[in-house]
Structures are given as structure tokens and as C-alpha cells.
BAVO-546373 format. One record per residue (C-alpha): residue number from 1; x, y, z. Coordinates in pm, whole numbers. Example, Ala and Ser with C-alpha at 12.3 -4.5 7.8 and 13.67 -1.06 7.14 Angstrom:
REM residues 2
{i = 1, xx = 1230, yy = -450, zz = 780}
{i = 2, xx = 1367, yy = -106, zz = 714}
***
This chain:
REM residues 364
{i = 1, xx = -2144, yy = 16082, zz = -2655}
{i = 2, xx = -2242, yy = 16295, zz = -2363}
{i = 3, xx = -2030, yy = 16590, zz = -2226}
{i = 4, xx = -1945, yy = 16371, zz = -1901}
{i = 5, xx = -1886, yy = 15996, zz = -2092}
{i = 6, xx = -1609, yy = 16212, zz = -2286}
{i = 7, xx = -1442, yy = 16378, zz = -1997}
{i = 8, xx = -1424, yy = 16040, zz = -1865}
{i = 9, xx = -1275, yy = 15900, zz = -2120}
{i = 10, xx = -1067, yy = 16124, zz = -2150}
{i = 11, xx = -940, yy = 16134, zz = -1766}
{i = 12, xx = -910, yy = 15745, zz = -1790}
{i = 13, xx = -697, yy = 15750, zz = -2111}
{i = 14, xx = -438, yy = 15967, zz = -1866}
{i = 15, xx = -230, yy = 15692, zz = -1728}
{i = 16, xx = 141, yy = 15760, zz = -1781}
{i = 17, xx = 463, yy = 15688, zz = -1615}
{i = 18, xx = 733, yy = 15989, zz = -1675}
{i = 19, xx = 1106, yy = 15890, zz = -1819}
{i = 20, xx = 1417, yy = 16043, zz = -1817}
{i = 21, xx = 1430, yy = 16291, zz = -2083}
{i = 22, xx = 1857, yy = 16210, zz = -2120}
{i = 23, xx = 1816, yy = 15818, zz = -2156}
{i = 24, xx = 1478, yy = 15743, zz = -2179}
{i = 25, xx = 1448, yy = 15526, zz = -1847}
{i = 26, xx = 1183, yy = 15443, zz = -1688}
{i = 27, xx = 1175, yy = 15674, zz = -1388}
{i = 28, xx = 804, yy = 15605, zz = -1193}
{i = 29, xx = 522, yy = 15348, zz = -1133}
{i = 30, xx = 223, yy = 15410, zz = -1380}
{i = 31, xx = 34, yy = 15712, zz = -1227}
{i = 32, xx = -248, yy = 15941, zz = -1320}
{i = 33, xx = -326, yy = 16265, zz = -1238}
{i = 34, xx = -481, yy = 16430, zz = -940}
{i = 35, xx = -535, yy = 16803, zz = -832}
{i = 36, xx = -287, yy = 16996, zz = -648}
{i = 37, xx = -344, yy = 16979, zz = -242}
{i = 38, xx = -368, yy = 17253, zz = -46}
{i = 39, xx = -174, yy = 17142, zz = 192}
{i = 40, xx = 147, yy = 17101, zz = -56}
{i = 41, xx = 360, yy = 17332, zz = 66}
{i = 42, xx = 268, yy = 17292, zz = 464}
{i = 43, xx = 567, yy = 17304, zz = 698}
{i = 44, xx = 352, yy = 17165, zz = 1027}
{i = 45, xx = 530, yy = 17115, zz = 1358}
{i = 46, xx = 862, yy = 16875, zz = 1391}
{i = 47, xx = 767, yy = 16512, zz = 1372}
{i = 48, xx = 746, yy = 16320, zz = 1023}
{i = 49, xx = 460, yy = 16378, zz = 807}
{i = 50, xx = 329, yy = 16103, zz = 556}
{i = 51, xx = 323, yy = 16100, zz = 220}
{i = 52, xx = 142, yy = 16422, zz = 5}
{i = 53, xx = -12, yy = 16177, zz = -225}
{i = 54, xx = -187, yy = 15828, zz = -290}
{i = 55, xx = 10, yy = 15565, zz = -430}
{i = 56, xx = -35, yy = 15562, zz = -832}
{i = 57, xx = -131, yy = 15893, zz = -861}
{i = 58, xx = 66, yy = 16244, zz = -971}
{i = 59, xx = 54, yy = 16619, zz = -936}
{i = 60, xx = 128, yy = 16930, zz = -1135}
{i = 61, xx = 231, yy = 17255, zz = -995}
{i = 62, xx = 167, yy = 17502, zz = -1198}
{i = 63, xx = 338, yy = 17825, zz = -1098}
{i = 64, xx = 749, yy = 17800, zz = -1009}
{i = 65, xx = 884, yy = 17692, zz = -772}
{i = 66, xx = 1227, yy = 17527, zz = -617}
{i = 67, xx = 1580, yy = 17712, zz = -638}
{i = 68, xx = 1618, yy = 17966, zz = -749}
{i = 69, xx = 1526, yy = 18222, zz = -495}
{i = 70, xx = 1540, yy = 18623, zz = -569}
{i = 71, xx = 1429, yy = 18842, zz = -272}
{i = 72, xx = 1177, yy = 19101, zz = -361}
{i = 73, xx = 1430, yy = 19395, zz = -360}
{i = 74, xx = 1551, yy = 19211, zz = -644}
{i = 75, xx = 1217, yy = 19133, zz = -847}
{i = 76, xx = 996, yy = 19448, zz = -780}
{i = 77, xx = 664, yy = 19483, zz = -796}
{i = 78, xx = 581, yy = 19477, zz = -1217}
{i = 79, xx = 754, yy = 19149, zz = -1265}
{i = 80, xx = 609, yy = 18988, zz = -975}
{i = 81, xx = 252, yy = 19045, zz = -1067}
{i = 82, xx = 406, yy = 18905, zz = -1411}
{i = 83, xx = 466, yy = 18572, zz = -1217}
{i = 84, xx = 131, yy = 18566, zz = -1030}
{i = 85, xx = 225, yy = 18697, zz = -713}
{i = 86, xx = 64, yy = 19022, zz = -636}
{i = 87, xx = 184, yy = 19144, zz = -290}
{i = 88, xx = 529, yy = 19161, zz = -163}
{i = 89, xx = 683, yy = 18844, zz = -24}
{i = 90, xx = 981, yy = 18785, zz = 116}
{i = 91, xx = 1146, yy = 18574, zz = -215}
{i = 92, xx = 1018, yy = 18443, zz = -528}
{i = 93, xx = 1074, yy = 18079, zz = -701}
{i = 94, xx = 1260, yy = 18135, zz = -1056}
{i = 95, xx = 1243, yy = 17778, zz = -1033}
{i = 96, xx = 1045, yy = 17585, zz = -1354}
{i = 97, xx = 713, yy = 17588, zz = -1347}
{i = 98, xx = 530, yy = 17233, zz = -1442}
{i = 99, xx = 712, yy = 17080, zz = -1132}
{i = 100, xx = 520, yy = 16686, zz = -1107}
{i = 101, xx = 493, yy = 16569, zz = -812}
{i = 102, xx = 458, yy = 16208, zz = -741}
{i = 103, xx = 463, yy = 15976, zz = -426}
{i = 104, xx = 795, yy = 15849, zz = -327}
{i = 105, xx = 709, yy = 15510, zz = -293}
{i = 106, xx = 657, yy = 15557, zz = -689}
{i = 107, xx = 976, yy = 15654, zz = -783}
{i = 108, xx = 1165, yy = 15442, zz = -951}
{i = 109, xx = 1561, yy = 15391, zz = -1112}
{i = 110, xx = 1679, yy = 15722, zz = -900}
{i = 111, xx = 1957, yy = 15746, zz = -641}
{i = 112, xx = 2037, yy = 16059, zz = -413}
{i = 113, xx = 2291, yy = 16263, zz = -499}
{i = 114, xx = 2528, yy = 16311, zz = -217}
{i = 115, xx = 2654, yy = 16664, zz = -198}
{i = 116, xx = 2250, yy = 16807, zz = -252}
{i = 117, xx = 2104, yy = 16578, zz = 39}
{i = 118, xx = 2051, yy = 16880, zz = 255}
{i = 119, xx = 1762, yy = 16967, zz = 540}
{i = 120, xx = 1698, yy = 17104, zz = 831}
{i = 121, xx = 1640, yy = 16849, zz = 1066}
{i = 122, xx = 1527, yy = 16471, zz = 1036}
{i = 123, xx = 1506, yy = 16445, zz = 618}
{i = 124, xx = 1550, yy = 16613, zz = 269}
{i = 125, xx = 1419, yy = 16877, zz = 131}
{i = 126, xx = 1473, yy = 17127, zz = -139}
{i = 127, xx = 1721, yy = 17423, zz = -87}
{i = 128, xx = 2020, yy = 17253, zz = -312}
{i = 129, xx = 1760, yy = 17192, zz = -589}
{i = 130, xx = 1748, yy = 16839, zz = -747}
{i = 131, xx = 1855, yy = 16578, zz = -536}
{i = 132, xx = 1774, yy = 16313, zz = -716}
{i = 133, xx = 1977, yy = 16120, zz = -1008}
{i = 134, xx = 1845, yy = 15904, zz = -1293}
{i = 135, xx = 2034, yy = 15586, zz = -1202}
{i = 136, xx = 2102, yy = 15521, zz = -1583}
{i = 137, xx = 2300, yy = 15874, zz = -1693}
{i = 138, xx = 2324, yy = 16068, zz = -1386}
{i = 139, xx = 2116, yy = 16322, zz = -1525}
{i = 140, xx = 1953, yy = 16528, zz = -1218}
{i = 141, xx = 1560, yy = 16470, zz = -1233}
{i = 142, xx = 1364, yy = 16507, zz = -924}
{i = 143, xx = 1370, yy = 16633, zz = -556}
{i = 144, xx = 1287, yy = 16469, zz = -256}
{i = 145, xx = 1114, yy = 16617, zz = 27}
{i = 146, xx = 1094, yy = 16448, zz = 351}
{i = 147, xx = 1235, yy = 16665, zz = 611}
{i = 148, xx = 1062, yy = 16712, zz = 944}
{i = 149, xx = 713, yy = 16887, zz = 916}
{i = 150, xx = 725, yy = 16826, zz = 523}
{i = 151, xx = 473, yy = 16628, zz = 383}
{i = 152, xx = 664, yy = 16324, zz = 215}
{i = 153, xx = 690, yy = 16373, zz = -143}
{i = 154, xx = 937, yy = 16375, zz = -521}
{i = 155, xx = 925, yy = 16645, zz = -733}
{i = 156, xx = 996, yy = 16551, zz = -1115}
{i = 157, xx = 1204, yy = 16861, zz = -1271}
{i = 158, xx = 1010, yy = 16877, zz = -1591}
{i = 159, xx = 1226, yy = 16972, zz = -1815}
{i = 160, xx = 1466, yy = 16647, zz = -1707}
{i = 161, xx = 1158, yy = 16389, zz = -1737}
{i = 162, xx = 872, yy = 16328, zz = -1988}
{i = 163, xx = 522, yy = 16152, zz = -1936}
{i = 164, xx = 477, yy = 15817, zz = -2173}
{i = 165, xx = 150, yy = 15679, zz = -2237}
{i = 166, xx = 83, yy = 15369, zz = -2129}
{i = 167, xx = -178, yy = 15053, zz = -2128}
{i = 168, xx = -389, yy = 14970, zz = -1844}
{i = 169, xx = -735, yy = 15153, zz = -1661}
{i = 170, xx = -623, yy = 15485, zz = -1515}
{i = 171, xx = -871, yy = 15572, zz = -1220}
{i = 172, xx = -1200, yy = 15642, zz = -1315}
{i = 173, xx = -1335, yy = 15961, zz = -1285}
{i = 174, xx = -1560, yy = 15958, zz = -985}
{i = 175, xx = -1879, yy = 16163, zz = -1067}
{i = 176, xx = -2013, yy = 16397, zz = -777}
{i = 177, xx = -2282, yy = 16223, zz = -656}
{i = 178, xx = -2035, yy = 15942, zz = -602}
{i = 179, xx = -1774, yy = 16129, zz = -398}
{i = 180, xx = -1862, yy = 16074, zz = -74}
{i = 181, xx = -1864, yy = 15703, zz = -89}
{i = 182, xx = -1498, yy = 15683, zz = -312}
{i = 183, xx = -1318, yy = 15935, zz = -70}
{i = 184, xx = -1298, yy = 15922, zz = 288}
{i = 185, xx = -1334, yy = 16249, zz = 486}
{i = 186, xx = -1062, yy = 16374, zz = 709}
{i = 187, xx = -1190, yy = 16443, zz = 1080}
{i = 188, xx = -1093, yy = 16738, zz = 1220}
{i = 189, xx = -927, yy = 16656, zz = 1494}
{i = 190, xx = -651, yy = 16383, zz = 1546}
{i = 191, xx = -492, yy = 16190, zz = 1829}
{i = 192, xx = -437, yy = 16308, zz = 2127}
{i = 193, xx = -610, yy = 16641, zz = 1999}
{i = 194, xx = -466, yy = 16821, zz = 1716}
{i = 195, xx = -636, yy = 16959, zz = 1510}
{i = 196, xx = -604, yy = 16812, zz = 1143}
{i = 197, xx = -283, yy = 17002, zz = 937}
{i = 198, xx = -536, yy = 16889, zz = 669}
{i = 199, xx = -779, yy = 17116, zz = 807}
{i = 200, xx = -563, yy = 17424, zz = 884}
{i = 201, xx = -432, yy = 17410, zz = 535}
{i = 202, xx = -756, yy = 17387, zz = 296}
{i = 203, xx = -943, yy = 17601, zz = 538}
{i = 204, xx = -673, yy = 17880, zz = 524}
{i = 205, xx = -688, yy = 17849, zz = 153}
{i = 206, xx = -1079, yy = 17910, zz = 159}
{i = 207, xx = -1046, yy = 18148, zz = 342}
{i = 208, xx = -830, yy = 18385, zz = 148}
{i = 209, xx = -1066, yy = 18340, zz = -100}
{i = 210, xx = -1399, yy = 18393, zz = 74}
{i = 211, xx = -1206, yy = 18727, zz = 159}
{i = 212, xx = -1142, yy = 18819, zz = -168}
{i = 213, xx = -1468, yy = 18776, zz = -277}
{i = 214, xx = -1608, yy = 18952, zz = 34}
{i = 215, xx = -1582, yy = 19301, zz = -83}
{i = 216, xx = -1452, yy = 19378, zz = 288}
{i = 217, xx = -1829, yy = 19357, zz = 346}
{i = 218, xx = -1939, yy = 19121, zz = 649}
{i = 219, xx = -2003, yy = 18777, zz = 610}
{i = 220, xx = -2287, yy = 18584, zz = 799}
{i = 221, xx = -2171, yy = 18235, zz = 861}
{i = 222, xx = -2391, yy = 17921, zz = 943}
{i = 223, xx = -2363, yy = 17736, zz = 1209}
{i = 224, xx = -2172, yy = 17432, zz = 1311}
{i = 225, xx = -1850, yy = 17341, zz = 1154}
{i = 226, xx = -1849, yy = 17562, zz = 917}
{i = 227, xx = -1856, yy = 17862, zz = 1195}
{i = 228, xx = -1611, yy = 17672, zz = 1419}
{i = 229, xx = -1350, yy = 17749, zz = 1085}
{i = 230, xx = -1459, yy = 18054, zz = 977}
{i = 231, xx = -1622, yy = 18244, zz = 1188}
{i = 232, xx = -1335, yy = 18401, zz = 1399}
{i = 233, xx = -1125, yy = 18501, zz = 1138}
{i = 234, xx = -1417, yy = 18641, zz = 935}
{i = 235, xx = -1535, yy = 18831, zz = 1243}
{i = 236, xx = -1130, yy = 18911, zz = 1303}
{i = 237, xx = -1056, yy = 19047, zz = 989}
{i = 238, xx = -1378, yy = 19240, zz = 837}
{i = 239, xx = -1504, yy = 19539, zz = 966}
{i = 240, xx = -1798, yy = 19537, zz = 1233}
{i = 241, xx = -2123, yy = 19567, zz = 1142}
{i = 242, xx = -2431, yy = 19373, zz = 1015}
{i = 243, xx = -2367, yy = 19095, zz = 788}
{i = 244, xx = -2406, yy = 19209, zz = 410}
{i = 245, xx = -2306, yy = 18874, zz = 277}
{i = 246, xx = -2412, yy = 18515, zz = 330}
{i = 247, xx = -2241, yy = 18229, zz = 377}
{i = 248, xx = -2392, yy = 17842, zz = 245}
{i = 249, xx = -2248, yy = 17551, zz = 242}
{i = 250, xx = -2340, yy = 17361, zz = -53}
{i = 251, xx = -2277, yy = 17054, zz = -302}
{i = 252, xx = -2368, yy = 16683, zz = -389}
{i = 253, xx = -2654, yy = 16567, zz = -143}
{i = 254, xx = -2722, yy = 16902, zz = -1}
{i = 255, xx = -3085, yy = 17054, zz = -50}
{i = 256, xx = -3022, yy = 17394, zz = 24}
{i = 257, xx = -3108, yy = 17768, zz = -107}
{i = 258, xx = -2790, yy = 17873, zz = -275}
{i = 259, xx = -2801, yy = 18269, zz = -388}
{i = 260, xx = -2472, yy = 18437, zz = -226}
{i = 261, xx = -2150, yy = 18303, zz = -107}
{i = 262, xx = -2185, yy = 17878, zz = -198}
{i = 263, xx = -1873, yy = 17701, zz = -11}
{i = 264, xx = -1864, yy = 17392, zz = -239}
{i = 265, xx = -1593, yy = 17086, zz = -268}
{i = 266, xx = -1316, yy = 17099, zz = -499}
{i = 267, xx = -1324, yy = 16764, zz = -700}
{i = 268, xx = -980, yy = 16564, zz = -590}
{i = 269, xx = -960, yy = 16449, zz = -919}
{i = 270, xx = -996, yy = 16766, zz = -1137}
{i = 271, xx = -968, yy = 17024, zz = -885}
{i = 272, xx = -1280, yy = 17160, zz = -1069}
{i = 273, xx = -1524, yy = 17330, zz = -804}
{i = 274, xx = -1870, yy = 17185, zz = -775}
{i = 275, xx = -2109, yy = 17343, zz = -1018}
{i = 276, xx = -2422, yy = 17533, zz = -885}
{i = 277, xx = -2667, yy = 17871, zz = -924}
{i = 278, xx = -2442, yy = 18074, zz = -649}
{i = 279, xx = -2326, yy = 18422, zz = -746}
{i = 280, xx = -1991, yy = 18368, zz = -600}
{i = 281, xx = -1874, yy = 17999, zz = -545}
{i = 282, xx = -1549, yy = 17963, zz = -272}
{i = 283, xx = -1383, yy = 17568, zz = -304}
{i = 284, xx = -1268, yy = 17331, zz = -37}
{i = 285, xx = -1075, yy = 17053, zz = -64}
{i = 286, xx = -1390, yy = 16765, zz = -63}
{i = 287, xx = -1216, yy = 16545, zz = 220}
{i = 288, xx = -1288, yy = 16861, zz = 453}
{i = 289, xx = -1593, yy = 16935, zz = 276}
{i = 290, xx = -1736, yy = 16637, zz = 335}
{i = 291, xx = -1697, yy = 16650, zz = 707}
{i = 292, xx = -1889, yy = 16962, zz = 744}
{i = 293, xx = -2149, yy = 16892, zz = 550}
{i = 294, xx = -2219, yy = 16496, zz = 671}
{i = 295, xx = -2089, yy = 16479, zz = 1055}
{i = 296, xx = -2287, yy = 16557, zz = 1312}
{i = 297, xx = -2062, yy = 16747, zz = 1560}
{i = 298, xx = -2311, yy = 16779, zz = 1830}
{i = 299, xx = -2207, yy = 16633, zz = 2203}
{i = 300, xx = -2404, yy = 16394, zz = 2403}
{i = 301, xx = -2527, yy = 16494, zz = 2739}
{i = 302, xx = -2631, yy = 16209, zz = 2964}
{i = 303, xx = -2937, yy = 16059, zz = 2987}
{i = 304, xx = -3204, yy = 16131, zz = 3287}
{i = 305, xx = -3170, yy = 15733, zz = 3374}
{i = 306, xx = -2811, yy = 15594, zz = 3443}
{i = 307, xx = -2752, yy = 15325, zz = 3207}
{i = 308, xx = -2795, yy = 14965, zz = 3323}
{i = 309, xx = -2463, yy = 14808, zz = 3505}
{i = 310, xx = -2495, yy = 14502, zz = 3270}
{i = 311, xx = -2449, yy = 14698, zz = 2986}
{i = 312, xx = -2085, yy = 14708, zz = 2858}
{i = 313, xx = -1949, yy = 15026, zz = 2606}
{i = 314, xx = -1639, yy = 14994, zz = 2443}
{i = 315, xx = -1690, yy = 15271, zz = 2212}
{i = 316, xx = -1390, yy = 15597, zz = 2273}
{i = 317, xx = -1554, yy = 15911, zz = 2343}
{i = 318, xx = -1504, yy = 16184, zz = 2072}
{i = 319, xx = -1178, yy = 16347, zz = 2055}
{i = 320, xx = -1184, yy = 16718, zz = 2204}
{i = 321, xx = -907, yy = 16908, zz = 2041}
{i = 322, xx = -717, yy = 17141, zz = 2344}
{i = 323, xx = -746, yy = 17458, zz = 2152}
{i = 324, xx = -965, yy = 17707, zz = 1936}
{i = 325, xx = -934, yy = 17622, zz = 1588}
{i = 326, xx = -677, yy = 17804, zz = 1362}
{i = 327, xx = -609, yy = 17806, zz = 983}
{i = 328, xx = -237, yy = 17754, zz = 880}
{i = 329, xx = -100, yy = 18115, zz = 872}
{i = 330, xx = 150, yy = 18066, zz = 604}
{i = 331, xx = -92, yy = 17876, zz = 338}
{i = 332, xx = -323, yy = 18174, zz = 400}
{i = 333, xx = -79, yy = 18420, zz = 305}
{i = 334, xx = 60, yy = 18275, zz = 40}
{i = 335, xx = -291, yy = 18192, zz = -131}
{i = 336, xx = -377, yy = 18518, zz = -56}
{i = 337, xx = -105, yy = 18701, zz = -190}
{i = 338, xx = -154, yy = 18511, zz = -521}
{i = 339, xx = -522, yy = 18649, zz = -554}
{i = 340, xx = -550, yy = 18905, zz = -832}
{i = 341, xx = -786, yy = 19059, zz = -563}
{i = 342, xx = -531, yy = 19124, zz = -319}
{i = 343, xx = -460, yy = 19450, zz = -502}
{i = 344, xx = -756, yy = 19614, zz = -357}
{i = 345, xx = -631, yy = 19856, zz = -57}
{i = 346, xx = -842, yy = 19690, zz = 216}
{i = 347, xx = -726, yy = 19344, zz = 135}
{i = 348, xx = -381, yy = 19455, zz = 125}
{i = 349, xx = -459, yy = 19634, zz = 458}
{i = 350, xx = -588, yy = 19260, zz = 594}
{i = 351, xx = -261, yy = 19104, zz = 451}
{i = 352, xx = -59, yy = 19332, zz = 610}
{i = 353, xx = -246, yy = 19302, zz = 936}
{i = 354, xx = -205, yy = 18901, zz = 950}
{i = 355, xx = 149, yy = 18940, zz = 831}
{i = 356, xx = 285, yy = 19188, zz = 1125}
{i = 357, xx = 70, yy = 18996, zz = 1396}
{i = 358, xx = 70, yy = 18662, zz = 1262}
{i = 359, xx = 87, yy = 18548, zz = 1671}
{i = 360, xx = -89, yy = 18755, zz = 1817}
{i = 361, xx = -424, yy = 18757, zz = 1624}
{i = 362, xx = -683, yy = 18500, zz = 1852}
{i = 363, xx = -800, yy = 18372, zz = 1479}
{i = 364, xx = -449, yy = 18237, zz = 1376}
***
């Protein structure tokens, strides 16, 4: 059997639904498995947000998170790095790790807990912990999120639910060449002009990286949309000087040299990064990949002739957003800070530098 038929299989045998681990009942839809988002923990503006993920599908996050919360003062530097986080924040999560997020139109045999059903605003989310009851035994098993600015979502405690096998085709898992026509791309900008959260998120989290593998040297971007993301806050945030480093964006259904930098999708499924020749290899989430490397952003100018009176157009003109482009501060930082790399003086210098000017910076 070849390498791929197997991880197939494999992947398709991954259909579960998760059960309370005090009675045994049956707590979601069947669901398999997807990669993490980038925009998970995004807190965007004040109006509802939909839901985080596709109907029949789940999550894992693998670092903690949820309440507990211990400041740094408390924590200190050793035992932080311990947990993966390698530059001072403001708190750490000494929640469980493993959390499973699922969509809440998923969930089944739960009811809110009264006294936990706390937020800031319009919804739920998770400062009380667990929110969520198994309606069975009572046992506490999941958290809603739904607040204002939250992207809609339950998160299964794991260590108060189990996955269970059972029959029936998972998703298949969509090869590379066959991305673009299973997922949609997300267009940058949204009515009446905002820029996608989608966008700030996984282009904040690229970024962090495409820092960390930058050596603080600078980094020649291509044009386009890749330049309309990145190229500020590159130019922002490196040192002047010529460009020692190369920028490319490549994957499935690009022909292009690859030798430096490769900006490549992150599979949706996996949340494996494309495979290719690059030295270095940065991901993006493939939805936003997609865009920049299919869409032709380019405007039309009119035409020398005016176009014919009889002629009728119905067709909206592209959406202009009403502002420069910028990545979500807060995912930045946080994927930042959780880079090994970060530990290198003039990264930590760049941290620092976004943290204490996080407004007044023109790139965020």
C-alpha cells in the first residue's frame, strides 16, 4: 500500500463522537478531525462572529488553556519555557491541555450551567471555566464560547469526555492537488470593507514565523498580495538595508523557483505544511493561501471607447477595503511568544517593540 493510500485510510477510519467520561452519554454529532485555526483565539471587534468550525468536524488544542490563570510574577521565566511559552506574558493557562473543540451546533445532551454563564457583553465565554453540564449526571464537560467578537465555538474538557469510534465514512483526506477545488478561499476583504478577521489572524501567525526564521536579516517580498500583507511589517520591523532573504510563494499548481523563504499552505485537514525543496518553509492557513496565489487583484481602468448604451452590467464592482492592511496584533504576539526563536535578543527586541506600541506602529 502506498505511503498516501495508508494515511488515508487512516484519516478516514477517524470518525468519532466523544461521551461523557461519568455516564457514558452520548455528548456530540459524529465528527472528525481538523487542524487547529489560526484564528481560534481571535477577539475581533463587537458584533457576533460565526461559528470556528464546519459542522461534523473537531479540533484539538494542544497546549493549555481555560481557567486557571497565574500571572507571570507567579510562574517565572524557567517554568514558562517548560509550558511552551518563551517570553513574558501577562498570565498563563494551567488549564488542561487536549482541550477539543467542536461546533456548537454539534453538541449534543448538555445544558448550561447557571451560576458559570458569564461574558462580557452579548454571549458566553470562558472565565468561570466549564459551563456546560452532561444532561445525564451533571458532570461539567465543555465550555461554550459565544460572546461578542468570539468566534462561536464548545470546548470538550478532556479529561470529562472520551472519543468512541464509530461506523460511517469520515471525510476523506483531500490530497494537495485537490485543495483548491474542495475548499473555498476566503477574500480578503468583506462587506462594506473590512478586511477579513480571517486574514488578520493567519497572516499575523505567518508572520511571526517568517520573523523567526529571518535571522533579523531583510526580507525581499514579491509582489501583489503577498506584499500588500507582508511587506509593511517586514519593512517595519527588520532593520534597513538590502534584502538578504527572499520571499516565494509556493505550493500545489505553482511553477516557481523555490530556494529561500517558500510561503506554502497549511493542509486544513492535517495542518501539515505543503512539502517542497525550500530551505526554510513558513505555513498559511490554505483558504488565505489560496487567494494569493489564484486571484488576480489587479483593477480595471476604463476602456478608450465608452461602452455601448444597450449594454446592461449587473456585476458589483470589487470591494475596496477603507484602510491599509493590518495583521491581528494579539495572534501575532502570542504566536510569537510561543516560538522557541523568540529567545534570540533581536526578536525579543521586535516583541517588545510591537508590545509597547501596539497602536501606534503604521503596520498593526
Amino acid at each position: 500500500m502506498r505511503q498516501h493510500d495508508r494515511i488515508v485510510e487512516e484519516w478516514e477510519a477517524r470518525l468519532v463522537v466523544f461521551v461523557c467520561a461519568g455516564c457514558g452519554a452520548v455528548l456530540t454529532a459524529r465528527v472528525s478531525q481538523v487542524a487547529l485555526p489560526d484564528h481560534a483565539d481571535q477577539k475581533y471587534g463587537h458584533d457576533l462572529l460565526p461559528a470556528l468550525l464546519e459542522p461534523g468536524t473537531y479540533t484539538v488544542r494542544s497546549e493549555p488553556s481555560g481557567p486557571p490563570w497565574r500571572v507571570w510574577d507567579e510562574v517565572g521565566a524557567d517554568e514558562a519555557e517548560a509550558r511552551g511559552v518563551y517570553l513574558q506574558v501577562y498570565s498563563l493557562s494551567y488549564g488542561p491541555p487536549g482541550m477539543v473543540g467542536v461546533t456548537p451546533g454539534d453538541v449534543r445532551g448538555t445544558a448550561l450551567i447557571r451560576e458559570r454563564c458569564d461574558g462580557l457583553c452579548c454571549g458566553l465565554d470562558e472565565r468561570n471555566g466549564s459551563n456546560l453540564a452532561c444532561v445525564k449526571c451533571g458532570l461539567a464537560v465543555a465550555t461554550r464560547i459565544d460572546d461578542c467578537g468570539r468566534w462561536q465555538v464548545v470546548w470538550l474538557d478532556p479529561r470529562a469526555v472520551r472519543p468512541v469510534s464509530v461506523e460511517g465514512r469520515a471525510r476523506t483526506l483531500v490530497g494537495w492537488e485537490e485543495l483548491r477545488a474542495a475548499y473555498p478561499d476566503t477574500p480578503p476583504v468583506e462587506q462594506p470593507g473590512w478586511w477579513s478577521p480571517r486574514w488578520e489572524a493567519s497572516v499575523a501567525a505567518a508572520l511571526a514565523h517568517l520573523l523567526a526564521v529571518s535571522g533579523g536579516q531583510r526580507i525581499a517580498v514579491p509582489d501583489g498580495p503577498v506584499a500588500e500583507a507582508f511587506r509593511k511589517a517586514l519593512d517595519t520591523l527588520l532593520p534597513p538595508g538590502p534584502s538578504a532573504r527572499d520571499l516565494v510563494l509556493a505550493g500545489p499548481g505553482l511553477s516557481v523557483a523555490i530556494a529561500d523563504i517558500a510561503l506554502v499552505p497549511r493542509h486544513p485537514q492535517t495542518g501539515e505544511s505543503w512539502p517542497c525543496g525550500a530551505r526554510t518553509v513558513v505555513p498559511l492557513a490554505t483558504d488565505v493561501w489560496m487567494y494569493m496565489a489564484f486571484n488576480d487583484d489587479r483593477r480595471l481602468v476604463p476602456a478608450a471607447e465608452r461602452m455601448p448604451d444597450i449594454v446592461r452590467r449587473d456585476d458589483p464592482p470589487p470591494l475596496l477595503p477603507w484602510r491599509p492592511f493590518r495583521p491581528d496584533v494579539d495572534v501575532f504576539l502570542r504566536t510569537l511568544a510561543r516560538l522557541p526563536a523568540a529567545r534570540e535578543p533581536w526578536l525579543r527586541a521586535i516583541y517588545d517593540q510591537v508590545e509597547d506600541h501596539r497602536y501606534s506602529l503604521p503596520c498593526f
